[in-house]
MISE-259073 format. One record per residue: x negated, y negated, z negated of N, C-alpha, C in turn. Coordinates in nm, 2 decimals. Layout:
BEGIN
+--------+--------+--------+--------+--------+--------+--------+--------+--------+
:    n_x :    n_y :    n_z :   ca_x :   ca_y :   ca_z :    c_x :    c_y :    c_z :
+--------+--------+--------+--------+--------+--------+--------+--------+--------+
:      X :      Y :      Z :      X :      Y :      Z :      X :      Y :      Z :
...
+--------+--------+--------+--------+--------+--------+--------+--------+--------+
***
This chain:
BEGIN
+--------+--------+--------+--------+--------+--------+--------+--------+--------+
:    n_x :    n_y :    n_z :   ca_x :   ca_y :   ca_z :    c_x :    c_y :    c_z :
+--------+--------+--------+--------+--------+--------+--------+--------+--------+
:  -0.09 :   0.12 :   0.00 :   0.00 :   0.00 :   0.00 :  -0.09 :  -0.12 :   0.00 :
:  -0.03 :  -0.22 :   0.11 :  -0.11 :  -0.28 :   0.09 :  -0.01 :  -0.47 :   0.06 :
:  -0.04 :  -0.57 :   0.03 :   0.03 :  -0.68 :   0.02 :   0.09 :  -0.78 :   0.16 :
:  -0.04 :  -0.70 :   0.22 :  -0.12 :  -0.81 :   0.40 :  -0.02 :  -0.69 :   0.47 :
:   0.09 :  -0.72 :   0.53 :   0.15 :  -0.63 :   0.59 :   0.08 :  -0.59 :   0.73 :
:  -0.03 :  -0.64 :   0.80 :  -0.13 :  -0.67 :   0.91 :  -0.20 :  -0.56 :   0.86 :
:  -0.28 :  -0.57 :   0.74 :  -0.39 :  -0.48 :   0.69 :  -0.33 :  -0.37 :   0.70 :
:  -0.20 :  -0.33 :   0.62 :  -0.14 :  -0.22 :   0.60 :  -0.12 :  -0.20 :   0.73 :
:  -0.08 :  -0.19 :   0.83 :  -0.02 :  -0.12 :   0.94 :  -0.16 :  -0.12 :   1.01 :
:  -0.28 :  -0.18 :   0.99 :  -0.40 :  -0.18 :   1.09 :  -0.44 :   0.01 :   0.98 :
:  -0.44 :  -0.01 :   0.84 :  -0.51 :   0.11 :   0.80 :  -0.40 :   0.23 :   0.82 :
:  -0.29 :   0.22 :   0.83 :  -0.22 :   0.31 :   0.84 :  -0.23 :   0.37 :   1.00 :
:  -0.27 :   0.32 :   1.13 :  -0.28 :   0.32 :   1.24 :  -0.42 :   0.40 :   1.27 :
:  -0.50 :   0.33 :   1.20 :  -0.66 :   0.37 :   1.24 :  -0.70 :   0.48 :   1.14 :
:  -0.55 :   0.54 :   1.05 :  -0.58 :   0.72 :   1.00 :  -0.59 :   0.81 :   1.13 :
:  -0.50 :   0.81 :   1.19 :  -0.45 :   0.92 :   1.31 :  -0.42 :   0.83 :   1.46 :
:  -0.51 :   0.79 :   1.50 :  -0.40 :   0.75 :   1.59 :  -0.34 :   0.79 :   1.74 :
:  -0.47 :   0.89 :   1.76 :  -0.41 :   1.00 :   1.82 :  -0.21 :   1.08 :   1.79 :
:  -0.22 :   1.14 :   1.69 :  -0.13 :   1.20 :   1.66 :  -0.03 :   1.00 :   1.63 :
:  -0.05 :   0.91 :   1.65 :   0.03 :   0.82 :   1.67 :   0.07 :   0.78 :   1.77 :
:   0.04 :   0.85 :   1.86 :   0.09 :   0.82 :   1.98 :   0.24 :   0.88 :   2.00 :
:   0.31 :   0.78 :   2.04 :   0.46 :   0.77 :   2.07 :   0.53 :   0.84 :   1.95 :
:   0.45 :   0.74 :   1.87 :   0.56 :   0.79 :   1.71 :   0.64 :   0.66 :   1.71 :
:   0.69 :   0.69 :   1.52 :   0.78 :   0.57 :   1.48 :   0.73 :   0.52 :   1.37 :
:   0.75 :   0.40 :   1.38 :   0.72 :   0.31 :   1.27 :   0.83 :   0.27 :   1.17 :
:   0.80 :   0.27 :   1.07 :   0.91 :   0.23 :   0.97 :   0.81 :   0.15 :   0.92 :
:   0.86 :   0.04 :   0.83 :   0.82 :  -0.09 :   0.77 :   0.94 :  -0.14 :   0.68 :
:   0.86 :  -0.20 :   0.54 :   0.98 :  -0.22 :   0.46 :   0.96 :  -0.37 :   0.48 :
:   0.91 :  -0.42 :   0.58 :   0.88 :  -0.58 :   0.53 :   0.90 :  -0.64 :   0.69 :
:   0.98 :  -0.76 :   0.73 :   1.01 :  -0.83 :   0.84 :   0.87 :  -0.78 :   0.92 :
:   0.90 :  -0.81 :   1.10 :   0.79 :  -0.77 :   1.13 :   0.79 :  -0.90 :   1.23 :
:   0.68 :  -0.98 :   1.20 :   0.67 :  -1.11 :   1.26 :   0.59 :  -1.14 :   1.39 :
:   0.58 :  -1.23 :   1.45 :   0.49 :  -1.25 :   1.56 :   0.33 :  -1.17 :   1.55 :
:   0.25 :  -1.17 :   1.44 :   0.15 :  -1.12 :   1.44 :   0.13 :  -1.01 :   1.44 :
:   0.24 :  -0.94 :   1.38 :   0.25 :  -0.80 :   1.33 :   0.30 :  -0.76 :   1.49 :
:   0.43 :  -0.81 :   1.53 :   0.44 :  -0.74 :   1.68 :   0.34 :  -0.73 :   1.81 :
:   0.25 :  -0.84 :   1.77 :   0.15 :  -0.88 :   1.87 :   0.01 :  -0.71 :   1.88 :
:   0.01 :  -0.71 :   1.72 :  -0.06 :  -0.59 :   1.74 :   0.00 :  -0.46 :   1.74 :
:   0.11 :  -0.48 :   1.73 :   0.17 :  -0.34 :   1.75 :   0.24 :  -0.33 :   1.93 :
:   0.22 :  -0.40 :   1.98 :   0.22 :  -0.38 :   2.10 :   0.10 :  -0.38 :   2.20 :
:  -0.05 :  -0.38 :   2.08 :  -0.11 :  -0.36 :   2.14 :  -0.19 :  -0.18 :   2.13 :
:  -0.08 :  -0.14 :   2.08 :  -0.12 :   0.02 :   1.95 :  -0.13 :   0.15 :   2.07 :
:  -0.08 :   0.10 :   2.16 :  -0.04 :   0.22 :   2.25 :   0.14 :   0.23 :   2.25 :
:   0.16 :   0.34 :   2.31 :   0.30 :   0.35 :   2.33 :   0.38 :   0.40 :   2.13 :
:   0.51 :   0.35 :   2.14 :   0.53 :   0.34 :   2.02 :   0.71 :   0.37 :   2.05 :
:   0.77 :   0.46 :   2.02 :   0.87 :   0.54 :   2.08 :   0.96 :   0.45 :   1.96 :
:   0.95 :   0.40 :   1.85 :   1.06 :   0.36 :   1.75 :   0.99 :   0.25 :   1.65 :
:   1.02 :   0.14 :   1.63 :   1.01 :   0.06 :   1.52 :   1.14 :   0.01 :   1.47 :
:   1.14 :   0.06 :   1.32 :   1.24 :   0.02 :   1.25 :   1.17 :  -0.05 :   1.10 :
:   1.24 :  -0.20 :   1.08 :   1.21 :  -0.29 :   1.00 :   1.36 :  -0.32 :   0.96 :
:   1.32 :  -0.39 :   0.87 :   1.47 :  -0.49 :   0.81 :   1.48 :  -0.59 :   0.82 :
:   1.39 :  -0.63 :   0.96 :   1.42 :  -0.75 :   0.99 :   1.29 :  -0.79 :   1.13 :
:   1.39 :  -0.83 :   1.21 :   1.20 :  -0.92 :   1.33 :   1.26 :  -1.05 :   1.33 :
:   1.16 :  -1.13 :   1.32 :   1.14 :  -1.27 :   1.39 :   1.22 :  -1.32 :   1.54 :
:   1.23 :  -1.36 :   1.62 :   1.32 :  -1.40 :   1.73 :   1.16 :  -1.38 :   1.79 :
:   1.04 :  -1.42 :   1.76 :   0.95 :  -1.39 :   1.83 :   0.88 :  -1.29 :   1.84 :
:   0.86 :  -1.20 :   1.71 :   0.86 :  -1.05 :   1.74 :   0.93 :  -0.99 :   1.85 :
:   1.08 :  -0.99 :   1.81 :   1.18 :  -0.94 :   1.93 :   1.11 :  -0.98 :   2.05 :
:   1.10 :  -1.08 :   2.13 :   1.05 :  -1.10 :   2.28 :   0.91 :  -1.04 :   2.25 :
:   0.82 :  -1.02 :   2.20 :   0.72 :  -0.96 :   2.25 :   0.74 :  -0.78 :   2.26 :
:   0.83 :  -0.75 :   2.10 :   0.82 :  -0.65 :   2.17 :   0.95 :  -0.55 :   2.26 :
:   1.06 :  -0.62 :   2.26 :   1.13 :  -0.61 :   2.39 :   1.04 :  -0.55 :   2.52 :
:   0.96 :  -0.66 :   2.53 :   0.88 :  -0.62 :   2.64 :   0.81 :  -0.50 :   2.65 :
:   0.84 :  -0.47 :   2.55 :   0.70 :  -0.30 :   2.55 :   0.80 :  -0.15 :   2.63 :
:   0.75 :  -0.13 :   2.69 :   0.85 :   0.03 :   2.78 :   0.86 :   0.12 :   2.69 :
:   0.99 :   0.14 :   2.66 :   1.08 :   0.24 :   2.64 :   1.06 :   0.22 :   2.50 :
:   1.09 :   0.14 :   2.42 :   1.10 :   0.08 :   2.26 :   1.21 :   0.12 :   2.24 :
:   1.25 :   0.14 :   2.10 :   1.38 :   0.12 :   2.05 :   1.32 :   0.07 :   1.94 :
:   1.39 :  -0.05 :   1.92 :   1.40 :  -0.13 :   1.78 :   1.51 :  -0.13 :   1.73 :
:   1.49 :  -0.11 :   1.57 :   1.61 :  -0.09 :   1.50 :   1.55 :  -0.18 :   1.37 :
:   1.71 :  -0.28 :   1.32 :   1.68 :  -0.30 :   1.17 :   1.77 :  -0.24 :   1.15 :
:   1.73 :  -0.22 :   1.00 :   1.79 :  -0.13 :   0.89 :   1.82 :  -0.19 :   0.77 :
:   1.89 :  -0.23 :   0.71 :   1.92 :  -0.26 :   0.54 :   1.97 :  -0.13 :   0.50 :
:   1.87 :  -0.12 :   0.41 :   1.94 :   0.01 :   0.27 :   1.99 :  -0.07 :   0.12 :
:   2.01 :  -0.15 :   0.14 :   2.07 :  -0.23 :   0.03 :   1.96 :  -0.26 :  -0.10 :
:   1.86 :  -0.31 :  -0.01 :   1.71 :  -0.32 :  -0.11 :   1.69 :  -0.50 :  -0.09 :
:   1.77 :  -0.55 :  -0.18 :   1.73 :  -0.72 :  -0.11 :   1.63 :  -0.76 :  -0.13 :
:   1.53 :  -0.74 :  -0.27 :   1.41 :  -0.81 :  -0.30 :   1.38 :  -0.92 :  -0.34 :
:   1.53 :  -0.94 :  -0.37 :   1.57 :  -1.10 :  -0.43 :   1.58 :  -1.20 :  -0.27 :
:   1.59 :  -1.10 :  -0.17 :   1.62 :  -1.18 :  -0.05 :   1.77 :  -1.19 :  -0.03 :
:   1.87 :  -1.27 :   0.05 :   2.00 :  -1.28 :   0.06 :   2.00 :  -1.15 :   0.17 :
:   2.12 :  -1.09 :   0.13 :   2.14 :  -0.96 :   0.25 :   2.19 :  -1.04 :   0.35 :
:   2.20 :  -0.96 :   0.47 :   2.30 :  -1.01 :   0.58 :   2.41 :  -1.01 :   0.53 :
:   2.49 :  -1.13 :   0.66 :   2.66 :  -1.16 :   0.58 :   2.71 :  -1.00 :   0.62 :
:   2.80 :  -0.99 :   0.50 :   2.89 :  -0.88 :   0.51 :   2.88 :  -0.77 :   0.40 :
:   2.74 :  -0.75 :   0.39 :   2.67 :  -0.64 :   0.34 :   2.65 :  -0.66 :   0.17 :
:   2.66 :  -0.54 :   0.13 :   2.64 :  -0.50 :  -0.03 :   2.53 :  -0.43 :  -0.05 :
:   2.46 :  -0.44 :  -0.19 :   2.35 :  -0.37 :  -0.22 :   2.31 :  -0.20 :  -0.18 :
:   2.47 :  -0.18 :  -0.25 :   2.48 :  -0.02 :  -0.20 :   2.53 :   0.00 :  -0.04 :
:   2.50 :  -0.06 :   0.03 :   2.58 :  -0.05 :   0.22 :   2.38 :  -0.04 :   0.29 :
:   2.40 :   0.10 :   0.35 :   2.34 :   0.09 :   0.47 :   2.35 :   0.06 :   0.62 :
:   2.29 :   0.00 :   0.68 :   2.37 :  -0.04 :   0.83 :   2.21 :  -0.07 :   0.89 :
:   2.28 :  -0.05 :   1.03 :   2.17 :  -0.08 :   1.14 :   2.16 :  -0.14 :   1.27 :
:   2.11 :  -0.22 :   1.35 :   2.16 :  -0.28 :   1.45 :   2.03 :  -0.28 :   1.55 :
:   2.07 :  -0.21 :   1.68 :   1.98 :  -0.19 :   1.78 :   1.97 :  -0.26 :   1.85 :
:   1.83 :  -0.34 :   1.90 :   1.82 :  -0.46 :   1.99 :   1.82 :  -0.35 :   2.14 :
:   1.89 :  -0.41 :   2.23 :   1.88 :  -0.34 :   2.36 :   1.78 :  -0.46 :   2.46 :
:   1.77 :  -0.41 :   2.56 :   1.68 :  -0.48 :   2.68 :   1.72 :  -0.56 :   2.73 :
+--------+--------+--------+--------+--------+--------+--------+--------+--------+
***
């Protein structure tokens, strides 16, 4: 675990990254311009799911072939406001298409 959500996904990447090819990413923490920047530079990446991208994440990695992006709330706010609608205990998910 790391605090640098950058660091964390650089050391979690440069374990295997072989066998990371055209895996999935789960992330508990928004995934922002910098973070998408290098994860579109990872090689192919079949699934990223966060609880949240940036508007500029989304366009970068939109762009990457054959992505599926998903957020996910499991009702973990972190003292963050949940999306409108949503309860602590409510899971839901919303898939950005192309």
């Amino acid at each position: 675990e790391d605090k640098n959500i950058l660091k964390a996904y650089k050391n979690a990447w440069s374990c295997d990254k072989l066998s990371a090819f055209g895996g999935i990413v789960s992330l508990n923490r928004k995934v922002d311009l910098a973070l998408a920047k290098l994860m579109a530079k990872s090689g192919f990446l079949e699934c990223i799911i966060a609880p949240a991208f940036t508007l500029e994440a989304l366009s970068v990695l939109k762009d990457k072939k054959n992505v599926r992006l998903l957020e996910l709330w499991l009702g973990q706010s972190d003292g963050q406001p949940l999306p409108s609608g949503l309860k602590e205990a409510d899971a839901k998910y919303r898939q950005f298409k192309k």
